[in-house]
N, C-alpha and C positions, 0 to 999 in steps of 0.2 A: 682648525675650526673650533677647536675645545679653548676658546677665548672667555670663557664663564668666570672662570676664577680670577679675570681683570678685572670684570665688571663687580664681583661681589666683595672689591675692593672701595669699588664706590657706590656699594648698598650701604654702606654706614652712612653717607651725609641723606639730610634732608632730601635732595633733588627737588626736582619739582616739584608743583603743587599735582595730585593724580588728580586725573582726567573728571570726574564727576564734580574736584572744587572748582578747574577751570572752565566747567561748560555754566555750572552755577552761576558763576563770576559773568557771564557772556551769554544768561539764558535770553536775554531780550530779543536779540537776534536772530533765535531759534523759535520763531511763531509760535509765541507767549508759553513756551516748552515745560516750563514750572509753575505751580499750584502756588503761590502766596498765602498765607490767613497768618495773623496777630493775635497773640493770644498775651495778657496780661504785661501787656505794653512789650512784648517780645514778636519779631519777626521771624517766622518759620517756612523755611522752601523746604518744599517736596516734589521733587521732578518728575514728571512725569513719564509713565511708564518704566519708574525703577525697578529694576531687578531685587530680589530680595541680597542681593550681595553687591559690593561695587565691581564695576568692571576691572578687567585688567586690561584691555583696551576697548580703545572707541573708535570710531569713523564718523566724522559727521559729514554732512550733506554735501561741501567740496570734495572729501575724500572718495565719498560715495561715488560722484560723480566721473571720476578718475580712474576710475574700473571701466569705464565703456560697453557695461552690463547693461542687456536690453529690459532684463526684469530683476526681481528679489531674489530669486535662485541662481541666478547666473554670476550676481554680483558674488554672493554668499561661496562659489565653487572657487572663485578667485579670491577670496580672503580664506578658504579650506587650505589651496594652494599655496599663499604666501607664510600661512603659518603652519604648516606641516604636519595638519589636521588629516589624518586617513580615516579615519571611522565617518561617514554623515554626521552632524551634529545636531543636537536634540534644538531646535526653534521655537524657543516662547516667545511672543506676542505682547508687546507693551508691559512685560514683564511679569506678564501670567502665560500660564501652558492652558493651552486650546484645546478643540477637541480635534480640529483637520490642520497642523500649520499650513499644510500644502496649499491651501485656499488662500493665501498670504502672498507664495512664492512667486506667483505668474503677475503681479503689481510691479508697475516699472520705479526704477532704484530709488526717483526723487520723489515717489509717495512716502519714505522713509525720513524722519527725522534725526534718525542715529542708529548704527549699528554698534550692540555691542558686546563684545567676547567674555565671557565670565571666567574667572580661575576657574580650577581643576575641582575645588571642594561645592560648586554651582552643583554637579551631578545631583549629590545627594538630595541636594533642596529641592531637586527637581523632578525625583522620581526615575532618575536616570541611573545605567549602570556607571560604576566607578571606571575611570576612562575616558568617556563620552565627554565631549567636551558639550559647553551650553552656549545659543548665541539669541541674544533678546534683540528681536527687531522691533523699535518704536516709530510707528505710523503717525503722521504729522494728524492733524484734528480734522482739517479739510484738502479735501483733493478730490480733483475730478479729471479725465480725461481721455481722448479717442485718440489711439494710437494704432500705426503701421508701419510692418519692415517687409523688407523686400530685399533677398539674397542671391546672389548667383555666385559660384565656386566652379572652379575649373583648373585639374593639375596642370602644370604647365605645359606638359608633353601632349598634354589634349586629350577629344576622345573619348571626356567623359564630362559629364554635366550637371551639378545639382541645383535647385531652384526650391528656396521657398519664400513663401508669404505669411505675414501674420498679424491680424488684425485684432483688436482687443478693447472694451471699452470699461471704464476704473472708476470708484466712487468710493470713496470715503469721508462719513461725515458723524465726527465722534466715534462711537464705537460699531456702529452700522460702516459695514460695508458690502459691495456687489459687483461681479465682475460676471463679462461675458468674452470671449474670445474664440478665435478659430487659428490652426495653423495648417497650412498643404505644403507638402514638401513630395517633389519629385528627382529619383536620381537616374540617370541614362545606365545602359548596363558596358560595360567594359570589357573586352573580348581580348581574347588573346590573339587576335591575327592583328591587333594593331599593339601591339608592342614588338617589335622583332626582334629586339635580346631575349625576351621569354622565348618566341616562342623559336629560337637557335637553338635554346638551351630545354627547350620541354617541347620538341618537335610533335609527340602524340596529342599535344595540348588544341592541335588545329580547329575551332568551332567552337571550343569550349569559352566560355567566360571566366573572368577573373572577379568581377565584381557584379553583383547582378544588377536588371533594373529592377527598381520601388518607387513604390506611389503608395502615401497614406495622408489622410485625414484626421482633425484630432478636432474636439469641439469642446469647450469645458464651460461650467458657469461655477458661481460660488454667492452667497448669499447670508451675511452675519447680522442678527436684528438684535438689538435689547428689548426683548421680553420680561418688563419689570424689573424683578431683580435678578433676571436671567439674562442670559447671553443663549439665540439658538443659532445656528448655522447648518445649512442644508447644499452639497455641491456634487455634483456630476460631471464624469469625464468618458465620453466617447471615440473612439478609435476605431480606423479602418485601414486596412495595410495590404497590397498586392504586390509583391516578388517572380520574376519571373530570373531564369538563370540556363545553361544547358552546362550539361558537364558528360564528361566522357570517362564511362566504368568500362572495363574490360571490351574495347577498342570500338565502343558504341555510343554514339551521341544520345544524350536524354535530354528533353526542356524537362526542367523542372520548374512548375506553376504554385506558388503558394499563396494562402489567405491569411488572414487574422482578423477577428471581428470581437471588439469588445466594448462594457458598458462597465463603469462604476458610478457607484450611488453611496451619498455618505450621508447623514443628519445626527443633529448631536446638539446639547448642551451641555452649559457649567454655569454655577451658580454658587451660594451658601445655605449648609442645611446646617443647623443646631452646631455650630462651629467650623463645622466641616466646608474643605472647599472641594467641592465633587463636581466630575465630568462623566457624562454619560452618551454615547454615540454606538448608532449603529450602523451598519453597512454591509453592501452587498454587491457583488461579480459577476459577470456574466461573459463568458469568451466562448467562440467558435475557431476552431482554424482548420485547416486543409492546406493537403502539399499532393500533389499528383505528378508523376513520374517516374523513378526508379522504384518508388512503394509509395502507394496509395495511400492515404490515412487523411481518417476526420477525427476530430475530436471536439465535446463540449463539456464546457466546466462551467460549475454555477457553486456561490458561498455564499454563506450570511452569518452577521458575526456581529454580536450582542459587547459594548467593552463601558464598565463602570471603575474609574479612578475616584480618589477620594484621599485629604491629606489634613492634617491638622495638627497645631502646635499640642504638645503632652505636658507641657511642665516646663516652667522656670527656670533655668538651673541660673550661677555665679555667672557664667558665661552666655546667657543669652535660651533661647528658646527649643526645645526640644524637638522637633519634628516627628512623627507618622505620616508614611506615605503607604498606600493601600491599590494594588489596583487587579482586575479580574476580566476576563476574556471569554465566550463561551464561543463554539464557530462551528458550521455545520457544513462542509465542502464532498460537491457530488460532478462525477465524473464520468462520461462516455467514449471511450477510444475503439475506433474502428482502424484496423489496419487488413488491404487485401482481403476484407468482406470478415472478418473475424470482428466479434464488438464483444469490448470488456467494461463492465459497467462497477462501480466501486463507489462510495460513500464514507467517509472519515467524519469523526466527531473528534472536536478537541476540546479542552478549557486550560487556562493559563492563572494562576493567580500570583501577584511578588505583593510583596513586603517591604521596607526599608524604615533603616534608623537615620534620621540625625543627629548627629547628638556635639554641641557648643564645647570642647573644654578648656579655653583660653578665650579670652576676648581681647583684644587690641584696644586701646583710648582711641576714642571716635576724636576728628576736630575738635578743638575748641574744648575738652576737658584735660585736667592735668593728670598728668605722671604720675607714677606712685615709684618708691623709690627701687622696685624689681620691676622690672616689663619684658614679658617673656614673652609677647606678641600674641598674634590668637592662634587658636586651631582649633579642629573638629573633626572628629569620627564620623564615617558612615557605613552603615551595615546594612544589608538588602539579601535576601532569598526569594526564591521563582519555586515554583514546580509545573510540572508541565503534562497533561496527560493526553492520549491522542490513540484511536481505535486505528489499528493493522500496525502502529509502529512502538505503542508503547508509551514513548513520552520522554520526558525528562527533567533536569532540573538543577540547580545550582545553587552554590556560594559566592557571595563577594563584599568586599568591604576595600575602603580607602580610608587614609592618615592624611592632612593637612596642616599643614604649618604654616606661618607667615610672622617671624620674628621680628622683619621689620616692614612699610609699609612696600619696599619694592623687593623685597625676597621671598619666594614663595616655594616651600618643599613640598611635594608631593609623593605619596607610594600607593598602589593599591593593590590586589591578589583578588583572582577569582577562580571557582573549578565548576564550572558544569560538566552533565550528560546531558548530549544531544543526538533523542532518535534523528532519523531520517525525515523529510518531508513527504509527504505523500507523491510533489512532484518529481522527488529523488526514487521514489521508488517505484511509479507507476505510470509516470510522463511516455507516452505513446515513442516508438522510434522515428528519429528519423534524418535525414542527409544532411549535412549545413553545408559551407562553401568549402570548394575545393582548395586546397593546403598543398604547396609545396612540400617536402619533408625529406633530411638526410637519412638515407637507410644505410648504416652500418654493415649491414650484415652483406649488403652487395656493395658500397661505396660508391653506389649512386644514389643520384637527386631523384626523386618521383611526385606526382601530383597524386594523391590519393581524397577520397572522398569521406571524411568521418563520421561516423555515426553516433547519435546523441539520442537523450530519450533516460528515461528511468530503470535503474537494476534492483527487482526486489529480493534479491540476496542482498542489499546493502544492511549493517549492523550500525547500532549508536555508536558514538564517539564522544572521549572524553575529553578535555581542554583545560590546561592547567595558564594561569598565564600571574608573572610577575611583571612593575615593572616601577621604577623611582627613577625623579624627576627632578629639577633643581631651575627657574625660573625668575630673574630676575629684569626691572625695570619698571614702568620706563622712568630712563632717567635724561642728562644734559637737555640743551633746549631741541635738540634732533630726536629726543623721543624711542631714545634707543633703550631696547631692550631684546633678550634672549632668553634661550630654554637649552638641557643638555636632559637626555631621558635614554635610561636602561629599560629594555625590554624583554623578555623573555615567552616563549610560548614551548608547553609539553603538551603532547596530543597524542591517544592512543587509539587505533583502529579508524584515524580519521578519512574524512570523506574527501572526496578528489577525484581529481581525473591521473589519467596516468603521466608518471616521470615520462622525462627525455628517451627518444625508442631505441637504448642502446640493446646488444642481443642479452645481459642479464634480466631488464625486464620484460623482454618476448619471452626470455625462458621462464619467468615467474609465473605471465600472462599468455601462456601462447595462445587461449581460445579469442584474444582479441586482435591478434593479427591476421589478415587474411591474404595468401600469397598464389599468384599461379600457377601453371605445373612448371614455369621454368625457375621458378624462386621469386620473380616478381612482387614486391610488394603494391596489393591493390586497392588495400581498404584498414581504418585500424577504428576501431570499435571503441570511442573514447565516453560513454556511459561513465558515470562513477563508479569508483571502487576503492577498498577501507585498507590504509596503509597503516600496518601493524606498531610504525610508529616514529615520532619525528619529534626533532626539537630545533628550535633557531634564539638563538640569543642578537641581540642589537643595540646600537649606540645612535642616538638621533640627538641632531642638535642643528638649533637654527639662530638666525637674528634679522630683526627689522629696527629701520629706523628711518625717519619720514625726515627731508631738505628742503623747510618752506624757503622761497623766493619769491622777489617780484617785490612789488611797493606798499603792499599789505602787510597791516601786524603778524608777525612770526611766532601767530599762539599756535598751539596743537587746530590744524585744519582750517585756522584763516587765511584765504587766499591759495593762490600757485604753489605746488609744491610737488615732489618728485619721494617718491613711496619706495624702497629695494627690501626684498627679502633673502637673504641662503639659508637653503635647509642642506642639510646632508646627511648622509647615513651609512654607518659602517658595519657591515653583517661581521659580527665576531664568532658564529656556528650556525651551522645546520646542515644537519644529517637525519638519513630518513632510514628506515629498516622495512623494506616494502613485504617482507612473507617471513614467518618463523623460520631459519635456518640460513636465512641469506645474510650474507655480509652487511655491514653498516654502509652507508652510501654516504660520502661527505661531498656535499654540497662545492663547495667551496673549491676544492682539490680538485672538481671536475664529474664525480659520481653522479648515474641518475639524472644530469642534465645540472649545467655547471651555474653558477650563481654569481655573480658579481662581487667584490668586497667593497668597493666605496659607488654612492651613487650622490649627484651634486644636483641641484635643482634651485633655479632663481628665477624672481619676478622682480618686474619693474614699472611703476603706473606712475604718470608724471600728467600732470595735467596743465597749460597755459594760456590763459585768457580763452577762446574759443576751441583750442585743439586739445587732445587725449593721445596721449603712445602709452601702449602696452606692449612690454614683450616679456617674453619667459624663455627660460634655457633649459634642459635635461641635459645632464652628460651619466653617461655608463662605462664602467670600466671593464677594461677586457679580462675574457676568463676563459676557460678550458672545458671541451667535455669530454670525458673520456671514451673511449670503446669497451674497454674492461675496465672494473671495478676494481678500485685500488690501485691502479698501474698507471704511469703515463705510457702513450706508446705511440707509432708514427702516426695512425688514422686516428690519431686524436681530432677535434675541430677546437678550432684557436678561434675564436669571434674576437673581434676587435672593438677598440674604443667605438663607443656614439656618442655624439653629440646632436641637437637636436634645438634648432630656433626657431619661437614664434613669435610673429610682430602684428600689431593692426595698429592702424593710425587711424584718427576720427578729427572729423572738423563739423565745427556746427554753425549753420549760414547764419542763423538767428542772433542775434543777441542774447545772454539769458537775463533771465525776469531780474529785477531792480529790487531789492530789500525792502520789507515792509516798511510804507512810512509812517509818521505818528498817526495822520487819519484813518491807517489800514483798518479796517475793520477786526476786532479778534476770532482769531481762528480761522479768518478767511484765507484761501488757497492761496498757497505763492509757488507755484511750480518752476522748475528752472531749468527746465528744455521746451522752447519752442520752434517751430518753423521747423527745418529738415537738418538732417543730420547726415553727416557723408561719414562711410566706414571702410578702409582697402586693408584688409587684412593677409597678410602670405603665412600659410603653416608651411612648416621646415622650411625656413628659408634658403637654407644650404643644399636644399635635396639631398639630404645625407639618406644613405639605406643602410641596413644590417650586412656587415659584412662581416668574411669568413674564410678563413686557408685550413690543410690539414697540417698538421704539425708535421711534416717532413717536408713542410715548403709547396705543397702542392697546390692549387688553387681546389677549392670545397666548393662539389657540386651543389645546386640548392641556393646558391648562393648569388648571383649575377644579380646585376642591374633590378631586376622588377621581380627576382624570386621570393621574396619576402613581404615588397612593398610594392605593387604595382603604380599608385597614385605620385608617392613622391611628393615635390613640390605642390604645392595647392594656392591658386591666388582668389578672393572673396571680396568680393564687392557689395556694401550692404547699404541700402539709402532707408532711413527711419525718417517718421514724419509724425506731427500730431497737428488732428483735424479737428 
């Protein structure tokens, strides 16, 4: 897959024109997408909603569409996916950062104008840490519209049911926007007397559930005005959630009935003060939950938290403009947990403030100026600091900086380094106990399968943790008329006393941990107590590396995103180390070799979005390689568990009855909406189409308890049926 050094054979020619001169060349067609003005008999475009940096890719409104994404978030999870993005990525906004982007996210795909990905050195401009990738979503000038979906999912083997609706109504008109929406999703609960390999293989399981039922609510509005020379925005999200489940501890059936009830409130603006571009927003929480059954417990939390950004150019330099970026956090969170009539009441103050440099030290010739007889391309430093302070935990705080390069215009180096300390959370350390869903699990120590019930909730013995992380990057394209381009990225992470749940339950870590195992008087394991806890210390090194490239067809110009075209991505990834050292005196645990709970060495992952005339296919691949996990550390030995390859497909096909909307014609009015979904939309979506499950033998050929048909995966196959509509 380490095909980079082909292509950075053909980063020496020109290639194409990049993306921002070909959408310029084609702005007409993008609803008047570019700003025009003449200035001394010179024509000057400035497009709208650019980002302070050009993209390294784009999506436009066909591609957009091609994803089969119900809103902006979901599109955005599948462009995370096809470019091998793990972090969230930071979302500006017409190519300013907001006060909420999330007020953005829940807009269906084709309010969007263009999606676009920024190189790696975007962070710094944007108040970001080094890492983060940046993705500027451009909202077309008008849009309006009443939309509906409607879901039903059902694995194949039946027996269980999920259902939802969601209704939503979209307005955007210039920089005002406002939305209102509802979603209900209901899931049936799933029992283990209707699977009968489970329950052959987990006979004690009789009554119990495997998957609970839920039923929640969610209600959100959002609301962005130009206030003068301001931008204000005000949005609120509501939730209501009820779980019901029975599971069976120590040979006794319990329903366990759980709530959650929560409110968020957010309001904010951004604007310019005396140079400065400043965002100011405040916000506030409000949650209740309760679980009754095997242990009782209420709890309520309430926060409110004050956050001023602020950023401004410092100085000129050869190379372009300096940046300061500034931002501060004040937060006041208070908490009541009742467990079995005990109530602990607790109240945390934090404040957060970072810093960052940018700073220009090469500049690239823009279009249309000449060469000078050295062109060492551009690049640019960024350096940022945090500190962090917070009452019961302490606090914490960091370094980090990244290097940019881009010698030519489709070669891009990247490195960055960061080290913070991070206390604990408050909900790391003081979150009430309590049961989540019942878990198959290998017990070593007897060489049976068992259903156990784990225990979750905050340990206030937890310690900060330190986090060292490197990692350099090598990214080139796009180039040919297929728009090909790739990335190859070293990564590295050191962490000391870091936070976690506990390794694989071989008996070195019972012996590490034994107050988190709980066993009965015959040795049975019944319970394991997976609270966090600070692993003295760990390191994993990695190799990632992907490529995309976009197959227009069809009778349509073969620019980037005019017309029919078919989208693939591979990413892949090779762990080259990790090993964990879980208690001062214990042996090193290698990952890899099977320690501690064994790790994979190559993992493969592909997407595929092809779009023609009225229909969409989407599908995506996971594959995992097989690996080992030992019984004792350091040794292989017969009760080893030998997990085997997975592999893992998912497909949805979409067809849309409608025609879509016809291109603006010269009478169109400017700025007037041109949406391009109408009428209803048909979606048959199947996850894992193979019905592949986690499988598992012991290394002397035997078959691995724990492991059957529905031991891991009850669901399996899943087929979804989604009909969308705009009224």
């Amino acid at each position: 897959m380490y095909w980079l050094l082909l292509m950075s054979a053909v980063a020496g020619t020109d290639g194409p024109a990049p993306p921002q001169a070909v959408a310029a060349a084609t702005a007409g067609t993008e609803e008047s997408d570019d700003a025009v003005s003449r200035l001394s008999g010179v024509e000057v475009v400035a497009r709208r909603g650019a980002a302070k940096t050009p993209p390294e890719t784009e999506l436009t409104p066909d591609e957009i569409e091609a994803l089969g994404a119900y809103d902006i978030g979901e599109a955005l999870d599948r462009i995370s996916s096809a470019y091998g993005i793990t972090d969230p990525p930071v979302v500006i906004v017409n190519g300013r950062r907001v006060q909420n982007a999330g007020d953005y996210l829940t807009f269906p795909p084709d309010a969007l104008s263009r999606i676009e990905l920024l190189p790696d050195q975007a962070a710094g401009l944007y108040g970001a840490d080094p890492g983060r990738r940046v993705v500027n979503i451009v909202l077309k000038r008008s849009f309006q519209s009443r939309d509906g979906q409607v879901a039903e999912a059902r694995p194949t083997a039946g027996d269980r049911s999920s259902t939802m609706l969601d209704v939503r109504r979209s307005a955007i008109a210039n920089e005002n926007t406002s939305q209102l929406g509802v979603r209900l999703t209901h899931d049936t609960s799933l029992r283990a007397d209707e699977r009968p390999d489970y329950l052959r293989d987990n006979p004690a399981s009789l009554g119990s559930t495997l998957k609970p039922a839920s039923t929640s609510v969610t209600g959100n509005m959002s609301v962005n005005r130009r206030l003068g020379d301001w931008q204000g925005a005000f949005g609120a999200t509501a939730r209501a959630q009820r779980d019901e489940s029975v599971s069976r501890r120590e040979d006794v059936l319990a329903r366990l009935r759980g709530q959650q009830r929560g409110l968020t409130v957010t309001a904010g603006a951004n604007g310019e003060v005396a140079g400065w571009s400043v965002r100011a927003g405040l916000d506030g929480q409000l949650s209740r939950g309760s679980q009754e059954g095997l242990t009782d417990r209420k709890s309520q939390n309430q926060g409110l938290g004050l956050s001023l950004s602020a950023d401004r150019p410092l100085l000129t330099l050869p190379a372009g403009r300096m940046t300061l970026d500034l931002a501060g956090r004040v937060s006041r969170n208070s908490s009541t947990n009742t467990v079995e009539g005990t109530k602990t009441e607790r109240t945390a103050d934090s404040a957060d403030i970072r810093g960052g440099l940018s700073i220009p030290l090469l500049r690239a010739p823009q279009p249309g100026e000449a060469r000078g007889p050295v062109n060492l391309g551009g690049a640019s430093l960024n350096l940022s600091g945090s500190l962090r302070r917070q009452t019961g935990s302490g606090g914490g705080g960091g370094v980090n900086g990244a290097l940019s390069w881009s010698p030519t215009k489709i070669l891009r180096l990247n490195g960055s380094w960061a080290r913070a300390y991070d206390a604990p959370s408050n909900q790391q350390l003081f979150d009430a106990p309590f049961y989540g869903t019942p878990t198959v699990v290998f017990d070593f120590v007897t060489g049976q399968s068992v259903e156990i019930l784990p225990l979750y909730g905050g340990n206030p013995d937890l310690k900060g943790q330190t986090n060292e992380r490197f990692s350099l990057g090598l990214s080139a394209g796009p180039v040919t008329p297929w728009r090909l381009s790739g990335n190859i990225n070293y990564r590295t992470s050191d962490t000391r006393d870091g936070i976690g749940g506990l390794p694989a339950l071989t008996p070195a870590v019972e012996a590490a941990f034994p107050d988190r195992f709980q066993r009965d008087a015959d040795g049975r394991l019944i319970g394991i107590d997976q609270r966090s806890i600070n692993l003295l210390s760990s390191r994993s090194d990695a190799l990632a590396s992907g490529l995309n490239f976009i197959v227009p067809f069809g009778d349509k110009p073969s620019t980037p995103g005019g017309g029919d075209s078919i989208r693939l991505s591979l990413n892949h990834t090779l762990q080259l180390k990790r090993v964990t050292v879980i208690r001062a005196g214990y042996p090193v645990m290698d990952h890899l070799a099977g320690d501690g709970g064994g790790t994979p060495r190559n993992e493969v992952s592909a997407t595929f979005d092809a779009r023609r005339d009225k229909w969409t296919l989407n599908a995506s691949a996971r594959w995992r390689q097989a690996y080992r996990t030992r019984r004792d550390t350091g040794v292989d030995g017969p009760n080893d568990l030998l997990m085997s390859d997975f592999a893992r497909f998912d497909l949805k096909l979409g067809y849309m009855f409608a025609t879509p909307a016809r291109a603006p014609t010269p009478n169109t009015q400017a700025g007037a909406a041109t949406p391009r979904i109408s009428g209803l939309r048909l979606g048959v979506e199947i996850e894992n189409i193979l019905d592949a499950r986690p499988r598992a033998r012991l290394s002397d050929g035997r078959p691995a308890p724990g492991f059957g048909r529905d031991d891991q995966d009850a669901l399996g196959r899943v087929a979804r049926v989604t009909l969308r509509g705009r009224f």
